[in-house]
C-alpha positions as CSV (number, residue, x, y, z in Angstrom):
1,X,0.0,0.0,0.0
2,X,0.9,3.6,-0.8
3,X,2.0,6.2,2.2
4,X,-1.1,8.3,0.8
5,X,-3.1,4.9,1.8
6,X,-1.9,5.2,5.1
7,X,-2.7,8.4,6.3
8,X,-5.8,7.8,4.7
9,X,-7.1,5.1,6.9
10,X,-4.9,7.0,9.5
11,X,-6.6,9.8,9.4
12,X,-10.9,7.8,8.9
13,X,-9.2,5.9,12.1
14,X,-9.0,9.2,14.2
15,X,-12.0,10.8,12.7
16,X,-14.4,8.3,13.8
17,X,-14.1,8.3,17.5
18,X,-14.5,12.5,17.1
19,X,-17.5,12.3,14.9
20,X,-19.2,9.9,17.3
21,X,-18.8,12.7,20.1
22,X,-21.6,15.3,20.9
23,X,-21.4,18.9,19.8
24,X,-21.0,20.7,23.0
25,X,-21.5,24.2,23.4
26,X,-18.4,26.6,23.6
27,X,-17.7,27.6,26.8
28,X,-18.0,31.4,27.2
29,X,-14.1,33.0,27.4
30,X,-13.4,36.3,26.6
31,X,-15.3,39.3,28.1
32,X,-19.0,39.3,27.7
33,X,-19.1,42.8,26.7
34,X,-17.0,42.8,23.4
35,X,-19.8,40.4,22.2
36,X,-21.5,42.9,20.3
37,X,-24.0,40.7,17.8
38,X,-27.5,40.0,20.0
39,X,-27.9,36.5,18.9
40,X,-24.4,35.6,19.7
41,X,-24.4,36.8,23.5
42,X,-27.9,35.0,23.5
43,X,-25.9,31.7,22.3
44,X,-23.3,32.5,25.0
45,X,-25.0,33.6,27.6
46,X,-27.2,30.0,27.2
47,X,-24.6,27.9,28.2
48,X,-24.9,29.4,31.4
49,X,-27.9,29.3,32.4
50,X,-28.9,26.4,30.6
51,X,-26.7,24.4,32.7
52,X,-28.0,21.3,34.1
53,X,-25.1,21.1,36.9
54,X,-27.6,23.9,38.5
55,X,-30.8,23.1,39.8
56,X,-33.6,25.4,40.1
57,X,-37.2,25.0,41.6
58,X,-38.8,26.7,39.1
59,X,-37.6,26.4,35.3
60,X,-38.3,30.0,34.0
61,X,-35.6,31.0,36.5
62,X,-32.9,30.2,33.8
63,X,-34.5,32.7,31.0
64,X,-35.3,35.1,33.8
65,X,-31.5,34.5,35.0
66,X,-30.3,35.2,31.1
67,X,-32.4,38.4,30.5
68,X,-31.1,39.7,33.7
69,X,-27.4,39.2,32.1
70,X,-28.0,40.2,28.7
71,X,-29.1,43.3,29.9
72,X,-25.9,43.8,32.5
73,X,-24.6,43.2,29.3
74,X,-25.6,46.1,27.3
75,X,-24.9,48.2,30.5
76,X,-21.7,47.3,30.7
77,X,-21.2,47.9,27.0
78,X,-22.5,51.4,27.7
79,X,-20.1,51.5,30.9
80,X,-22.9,51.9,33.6
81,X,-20.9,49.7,35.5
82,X,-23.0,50.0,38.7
83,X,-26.6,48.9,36.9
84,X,-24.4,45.8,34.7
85,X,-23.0,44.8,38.3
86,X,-26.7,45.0,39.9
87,X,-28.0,43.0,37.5
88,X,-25.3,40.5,37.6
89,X,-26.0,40.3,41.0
90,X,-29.3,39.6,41.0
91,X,-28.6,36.9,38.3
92,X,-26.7,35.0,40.1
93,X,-28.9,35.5,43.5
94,X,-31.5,34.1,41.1
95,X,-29.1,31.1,39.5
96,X,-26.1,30.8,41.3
97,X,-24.1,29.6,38.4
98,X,-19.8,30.1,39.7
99,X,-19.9,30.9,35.6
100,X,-22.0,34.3,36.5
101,X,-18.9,34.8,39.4
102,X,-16.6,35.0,36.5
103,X,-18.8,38.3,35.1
104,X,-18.9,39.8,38.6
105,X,-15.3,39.8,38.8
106,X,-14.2,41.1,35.5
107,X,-16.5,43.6,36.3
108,X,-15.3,44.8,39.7
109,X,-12.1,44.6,38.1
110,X,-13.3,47.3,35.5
111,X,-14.6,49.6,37.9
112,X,-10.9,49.9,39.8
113,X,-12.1,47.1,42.7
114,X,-9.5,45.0,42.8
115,X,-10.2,43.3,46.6
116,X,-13.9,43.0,45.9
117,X,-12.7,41.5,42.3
118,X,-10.1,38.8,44.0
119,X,-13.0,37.9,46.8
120,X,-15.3,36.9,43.6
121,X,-12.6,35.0,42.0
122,X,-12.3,32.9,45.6
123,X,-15.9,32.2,45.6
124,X,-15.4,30.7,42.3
125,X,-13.0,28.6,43.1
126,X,-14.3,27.3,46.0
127,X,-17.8,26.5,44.5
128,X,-18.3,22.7,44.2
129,X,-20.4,23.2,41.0
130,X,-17.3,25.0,39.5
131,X,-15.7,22.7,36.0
132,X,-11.3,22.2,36.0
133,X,-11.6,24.2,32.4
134,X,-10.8,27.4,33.4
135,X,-9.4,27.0,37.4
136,X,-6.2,27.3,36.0
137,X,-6.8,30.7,34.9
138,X,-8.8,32.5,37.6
139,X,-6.2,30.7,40.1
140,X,-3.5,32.8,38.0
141,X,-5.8,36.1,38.5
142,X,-6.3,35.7,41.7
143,X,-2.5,35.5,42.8
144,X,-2.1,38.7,40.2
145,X,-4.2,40.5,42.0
146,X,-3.2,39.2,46.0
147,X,0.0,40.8,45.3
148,X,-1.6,43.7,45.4
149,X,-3.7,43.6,48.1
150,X,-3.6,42.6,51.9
151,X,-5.3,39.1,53.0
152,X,-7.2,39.4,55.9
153,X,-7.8,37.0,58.6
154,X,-9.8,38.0,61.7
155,X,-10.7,35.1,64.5
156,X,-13.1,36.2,66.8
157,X,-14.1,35.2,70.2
158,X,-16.2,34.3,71.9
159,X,-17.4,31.9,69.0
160,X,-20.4,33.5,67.0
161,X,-19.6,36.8,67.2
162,X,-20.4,39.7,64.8
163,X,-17.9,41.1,62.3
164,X,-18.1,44.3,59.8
165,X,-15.3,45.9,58.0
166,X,-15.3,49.2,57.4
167,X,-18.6,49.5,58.2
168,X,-19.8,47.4,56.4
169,X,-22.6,44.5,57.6
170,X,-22.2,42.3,60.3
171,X,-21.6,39.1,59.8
172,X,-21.5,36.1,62.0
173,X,-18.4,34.2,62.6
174,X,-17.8,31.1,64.4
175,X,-13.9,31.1,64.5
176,X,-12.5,32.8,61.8
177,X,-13.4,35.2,58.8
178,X,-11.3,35.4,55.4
179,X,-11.2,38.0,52.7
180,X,-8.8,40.4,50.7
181,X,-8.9,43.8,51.5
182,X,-7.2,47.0,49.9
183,X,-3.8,47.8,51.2
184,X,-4.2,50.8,54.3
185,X,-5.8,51.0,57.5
186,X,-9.2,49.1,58.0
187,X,-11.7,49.1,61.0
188,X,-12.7,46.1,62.3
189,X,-15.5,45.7,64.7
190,X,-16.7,43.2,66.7
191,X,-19.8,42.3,68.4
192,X,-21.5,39.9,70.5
193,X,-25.4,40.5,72.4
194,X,-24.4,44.1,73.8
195,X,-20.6,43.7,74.2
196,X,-18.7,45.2,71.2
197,X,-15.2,46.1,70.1
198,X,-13.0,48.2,67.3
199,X,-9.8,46.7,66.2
200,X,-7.6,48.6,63.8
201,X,-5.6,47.4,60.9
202,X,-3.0,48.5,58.8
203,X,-2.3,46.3,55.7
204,X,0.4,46.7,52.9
205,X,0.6,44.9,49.3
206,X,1.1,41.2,49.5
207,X,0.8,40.8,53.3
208,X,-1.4,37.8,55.0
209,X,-2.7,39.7,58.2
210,X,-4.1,38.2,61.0
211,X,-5.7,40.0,64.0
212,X,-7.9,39.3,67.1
213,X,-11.0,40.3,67.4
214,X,-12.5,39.7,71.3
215,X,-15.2,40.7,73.2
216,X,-15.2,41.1,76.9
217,X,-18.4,39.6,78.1
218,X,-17.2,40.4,81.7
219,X,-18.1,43.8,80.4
220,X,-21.4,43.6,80.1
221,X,-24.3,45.1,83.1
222,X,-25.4,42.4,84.6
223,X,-28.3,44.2,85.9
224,X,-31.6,41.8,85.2
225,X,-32.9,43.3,81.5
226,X,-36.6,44.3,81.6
227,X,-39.2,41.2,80.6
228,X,-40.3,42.6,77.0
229,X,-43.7,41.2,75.2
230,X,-43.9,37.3,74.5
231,X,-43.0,37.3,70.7
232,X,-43.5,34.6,68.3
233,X,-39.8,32.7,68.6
234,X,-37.6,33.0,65.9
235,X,-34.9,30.4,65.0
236,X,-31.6,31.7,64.8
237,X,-29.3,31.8,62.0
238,X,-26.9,28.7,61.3
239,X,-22.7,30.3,62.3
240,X,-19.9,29.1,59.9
241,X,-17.6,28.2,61.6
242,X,-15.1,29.9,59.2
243,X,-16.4,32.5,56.7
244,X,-14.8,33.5,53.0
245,X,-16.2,37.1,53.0
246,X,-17.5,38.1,49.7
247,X,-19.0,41.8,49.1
248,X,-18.9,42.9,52.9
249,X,-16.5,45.3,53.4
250,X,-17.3,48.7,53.3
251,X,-21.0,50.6,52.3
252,X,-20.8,50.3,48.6
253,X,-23.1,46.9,48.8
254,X,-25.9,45.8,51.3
255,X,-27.4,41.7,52.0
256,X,-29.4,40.4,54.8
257,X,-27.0,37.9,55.7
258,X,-23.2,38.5,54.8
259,X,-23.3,34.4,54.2
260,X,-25.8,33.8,51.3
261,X,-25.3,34.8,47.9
262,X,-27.8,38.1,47.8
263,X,-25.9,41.2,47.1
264,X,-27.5,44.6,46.4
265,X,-25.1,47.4,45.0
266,X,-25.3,51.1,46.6
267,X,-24.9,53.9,44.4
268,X,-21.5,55.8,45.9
269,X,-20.7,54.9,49.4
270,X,-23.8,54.4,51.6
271,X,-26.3,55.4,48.9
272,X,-29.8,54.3,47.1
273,X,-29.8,50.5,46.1
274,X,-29.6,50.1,42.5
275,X,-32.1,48.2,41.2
276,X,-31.3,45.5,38.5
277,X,-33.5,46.2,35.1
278,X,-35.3,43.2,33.9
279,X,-36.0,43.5,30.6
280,X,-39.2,42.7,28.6
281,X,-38.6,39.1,27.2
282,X,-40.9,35.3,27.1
283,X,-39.1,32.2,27.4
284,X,-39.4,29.8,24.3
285,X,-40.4,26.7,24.5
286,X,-36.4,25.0,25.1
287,X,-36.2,27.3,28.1
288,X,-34.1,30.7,26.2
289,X,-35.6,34.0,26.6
290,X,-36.4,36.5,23.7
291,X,-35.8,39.7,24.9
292,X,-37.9,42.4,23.3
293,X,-36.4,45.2,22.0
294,X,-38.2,48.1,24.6
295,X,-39.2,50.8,21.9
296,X,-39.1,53.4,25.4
297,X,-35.2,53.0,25.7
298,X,-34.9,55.1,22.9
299,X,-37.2,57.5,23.5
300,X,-38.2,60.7,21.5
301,X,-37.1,63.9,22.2
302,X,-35.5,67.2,21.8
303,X,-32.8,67.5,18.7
304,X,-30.9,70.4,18.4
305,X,-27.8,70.1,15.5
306,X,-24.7,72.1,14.3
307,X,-24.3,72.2,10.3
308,X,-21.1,72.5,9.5
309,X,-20.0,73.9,5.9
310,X,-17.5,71.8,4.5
311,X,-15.2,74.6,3.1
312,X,-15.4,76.6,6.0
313,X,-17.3,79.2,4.9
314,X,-19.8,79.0,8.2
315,X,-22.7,77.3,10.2
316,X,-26.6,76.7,10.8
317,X,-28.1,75.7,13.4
318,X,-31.1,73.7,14.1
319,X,-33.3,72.7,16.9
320,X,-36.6,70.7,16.0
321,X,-38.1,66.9,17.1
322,X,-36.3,63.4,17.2
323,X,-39.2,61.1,16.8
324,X,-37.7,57.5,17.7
325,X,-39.4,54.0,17.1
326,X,-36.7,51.4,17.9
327,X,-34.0,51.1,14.8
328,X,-36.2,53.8,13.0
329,X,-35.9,57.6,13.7
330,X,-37.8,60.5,12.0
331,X,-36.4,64.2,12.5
332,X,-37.8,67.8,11.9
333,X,-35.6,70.4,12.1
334,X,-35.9,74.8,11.7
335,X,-32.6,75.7,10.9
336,X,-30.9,78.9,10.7
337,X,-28.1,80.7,9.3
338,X,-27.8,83.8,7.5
339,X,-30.5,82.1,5.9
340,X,-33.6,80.7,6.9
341,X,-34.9,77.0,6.4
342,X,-36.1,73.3,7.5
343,X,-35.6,70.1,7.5
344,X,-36.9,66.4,7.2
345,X,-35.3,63.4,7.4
346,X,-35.2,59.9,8.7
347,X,-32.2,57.8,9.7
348,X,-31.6,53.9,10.4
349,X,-30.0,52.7,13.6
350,X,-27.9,49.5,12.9
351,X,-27.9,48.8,16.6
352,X,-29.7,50.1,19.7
353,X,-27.3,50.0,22.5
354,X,-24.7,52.6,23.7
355,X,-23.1,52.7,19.9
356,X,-25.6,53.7,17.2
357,X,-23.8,53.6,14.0
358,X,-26.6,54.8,11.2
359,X,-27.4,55.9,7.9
360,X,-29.5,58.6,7.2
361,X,-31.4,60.1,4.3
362,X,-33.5,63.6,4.1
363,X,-34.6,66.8,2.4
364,X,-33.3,70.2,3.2
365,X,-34.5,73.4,2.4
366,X,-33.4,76.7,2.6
367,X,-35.3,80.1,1.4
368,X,-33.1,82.6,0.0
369,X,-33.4,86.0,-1.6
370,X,-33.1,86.6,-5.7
371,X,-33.1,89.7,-7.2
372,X,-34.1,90.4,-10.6
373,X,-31.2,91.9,-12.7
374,X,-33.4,93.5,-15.6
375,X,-36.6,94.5,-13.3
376,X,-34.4,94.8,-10.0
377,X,-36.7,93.6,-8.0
378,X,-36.3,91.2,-5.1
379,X,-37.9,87.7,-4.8
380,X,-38.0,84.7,-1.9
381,X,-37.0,81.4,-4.1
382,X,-37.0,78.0,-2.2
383,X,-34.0,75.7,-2.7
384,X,-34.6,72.3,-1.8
385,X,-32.5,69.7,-1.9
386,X,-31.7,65.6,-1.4
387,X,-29.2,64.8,1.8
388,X,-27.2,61.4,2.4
389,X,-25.1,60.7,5.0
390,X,-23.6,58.2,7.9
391,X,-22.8,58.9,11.5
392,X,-22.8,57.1,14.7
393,X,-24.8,58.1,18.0
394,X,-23.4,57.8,21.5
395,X,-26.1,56.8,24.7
396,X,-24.7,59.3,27.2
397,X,-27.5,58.0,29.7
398,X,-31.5,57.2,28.8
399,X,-32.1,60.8,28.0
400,X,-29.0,62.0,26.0
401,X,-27.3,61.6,23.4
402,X,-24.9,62.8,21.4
403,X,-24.4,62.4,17.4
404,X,-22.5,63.2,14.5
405,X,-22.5,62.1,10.8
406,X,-20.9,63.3,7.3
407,X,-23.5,64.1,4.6
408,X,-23.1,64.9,1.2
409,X,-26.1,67.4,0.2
410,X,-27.3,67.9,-3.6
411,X,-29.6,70.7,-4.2
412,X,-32.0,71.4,-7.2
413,X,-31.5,75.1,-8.0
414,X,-29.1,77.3,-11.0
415,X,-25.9,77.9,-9.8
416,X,-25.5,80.8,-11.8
417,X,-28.9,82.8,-10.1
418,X,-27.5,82.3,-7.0
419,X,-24.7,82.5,-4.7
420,X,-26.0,78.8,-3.2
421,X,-23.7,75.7,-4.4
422,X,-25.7,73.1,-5.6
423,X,-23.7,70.4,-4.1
424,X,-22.1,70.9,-0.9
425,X,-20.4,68.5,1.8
426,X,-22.1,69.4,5.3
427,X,-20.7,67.5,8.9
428,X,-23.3,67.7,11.5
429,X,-22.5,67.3,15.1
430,X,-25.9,67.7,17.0
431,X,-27.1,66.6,20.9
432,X,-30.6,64.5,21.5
433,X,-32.3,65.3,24.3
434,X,-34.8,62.3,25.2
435,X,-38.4,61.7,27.3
């Protein structure tokens, strides 16, 4: 037999063992907001939640778990780091997936919150529903990112006391609590029924810390409390004995018990909660969501543009109405220069998130003054005229905008009865103000 033979039946030899295996969804790698293409972050995002490792009670959690993402998504695309973080948040209170960990961290990591960052990255790797495939890399993160920061262990007694750093929530410890904390001096306080304690700390880059936090019970008045209403009893919360702390130090976040997974993000330090935005979507029948495009998020509105001349021989301005339906956008315009005039046009949106690239077509018109050389006399003539032109808009927040374009402008008059060029190049650089 020939050599070509062999690696033939070489070759069918190690192709039949792969073509028996099943096609298995990619697992999500790189960052979640450079996916850009809708259907593609659906794809992704479905290998998430759609994984059966993760049990839930009720099955539309998993589509209600992906809409929640895809839009933290599109906020983090438009940088609104807080809202992409609250709705990760809530995604994962809703589906703890470790794989939704991964998006909290890279996010934390965006917004300059490097111990908060290397505490999600723990979690993940201490999850038990947490795959080998990519424990090699976080585990290289993490130790990137514990050189620069201090690791913090604080054992408390007596057993089941309550901790907060930094003022953050209180959190009850059996033995020992663990977490990663920025480098500089930290507050530690300690509490147990109405004994309490403040410990100071000073931590530098690198460092594994350790302090004591104790309570003097011996403290404590004595004196016989008063006997207060018979209440319903209440069973008390389960203490670990050792806690990873994850999202407690400081104000910026808020949970009713520092050991489940429920996080709420503050706006600033100590402020409102922000809400995670659920958007409008229906689960199909294998379980996905279709999220709806919400025609409100681009709202109408206020336009006002600059019209630039494209040999510098001046400007218009023009204020008018931006009247927005999804992709689709419809504008009427008064302009004015040393001339006065209008304009209508409408303009398609390639994509509805923070980036807007479109293309836009409309008619200007300008009114003008033309005097008669044989009669002398003066006249208003209307020139109106064909525009084209591409641009991009950028989502400044859900009522402004900003936008520009290049447009190439043709109008239908005699060059030689008028100062006016028939064809002209026109920039525009204009601000949208929306309801």
């Amino acid at each position: 037999m020939s050599r070509f033979v062999h690696v033939a039946i070489a070759l069918a030899v190690l192709a039949a063992p792969l073509a028996a295996q099943p096609v298995v969804a990619p697992e999500p790698s790189g960052p979640l907001a450079q996916v850009k293409d809708d259907k593609q972050l659906a794809e992704t995002l479905s290998v998430i939640t759609q994984d059966p490792a993760i049990p839930v009670d009720d099955p539309t959690t998993r589509a209600l778990a992906q809409a929640l993402m895809i839009e933290g998504v599109k906020q983090l695309q438009a940088k609104a780091y807080d809202q992409a973080l609250a709705n990760f948040l809530e995604a994962y209170a809703k589906f703890p997936s470790p794989k939704i960990l991964l998006n909290i961290a890279s996010t934390l990591r965006d917004m300059g919150r490097l111990a908060d960052a290397a505490n999600t990255y723990q979690r993940y790797l201490l999850d038990p529903a947490t795959g080998a495939e990519r424990v090699a890399e976080v585990k290289e993160l993490l130790l990137r990112l514990d050189e620069q920061l201090t690791i913090l262990t604080v054992r408390v007694f007596p057993s089941g006391s309550d901790i907060s750093i930094d003022a953050g929530p209180f959190i009850p410890v059996g033995s020992s609590l663990l977490t990663r904390v920025r480098p500089g001096i930290h507050l530690v306080r300690v509490k147990k029924d109405k004994a309490s304690n403040e410990v100071t700390v000073n931590g530098f880059e690198g460092e594994i810390k350790e302090v004591s936090a104790t309570v003097q019970l011996d403290a404590i008045d004595t004196a016989p409390p008063p006997v207060p209403a018979p209440v319903a009893p209440k069973a008390p919360e389960p203490t670990q004995d050792h806690v990873e702390g994850w999202l407690i130090t400081g104000t910026q976040y808020s949970a009713d018990s520092g050991t489940g997974r429920e996080r709420k993000v503050r706006a600033g330090y100590s402020g409102p909660e922000v809400k995670a935005i659920i958007p409008r979507y229906e689960a199909t029948s294998n379980g996905d969501p279709v999220v709806h495009d919400d025609d409100e998020s681009i709202g109408s509105g206020v336009i006002a543009v600059l019209r630039i001349d494209g040999e510098g021989r001046g400007f218009a301005g023009g204020i008018g109405l931006a009247i927005s339906k999804a992709h689709l956008e419809a504008e009427m315009m008064f302009l004015r220069s040393d001339s006065t005039g209008g304009y209508l046009g409408l303009r398609y949106r390639l994509f509805t998130s923070w980036m807007r690239p479109y293309v836009g077509l409309g008619m200007p018109g300008f009114a003008y003054k033309l005097t008669d050389a044989m009669t002398n006399e003066t006249s208003t003539k209307l020139a109106i005229g064909v525009r084209g032109a591409i641009g991009v808009e950028l989502r400044i927040n859900g009522h402004l905008s900003v936008q520009g374009d290049v447009g190439y402008e043709h109008f239908f008059i005699d060059p030689e009865e008028t100062r006016l060029d028939a064809n002209i190049f026109v920039p525009t650089v204009g601000v949208i103000g929306r309801l």
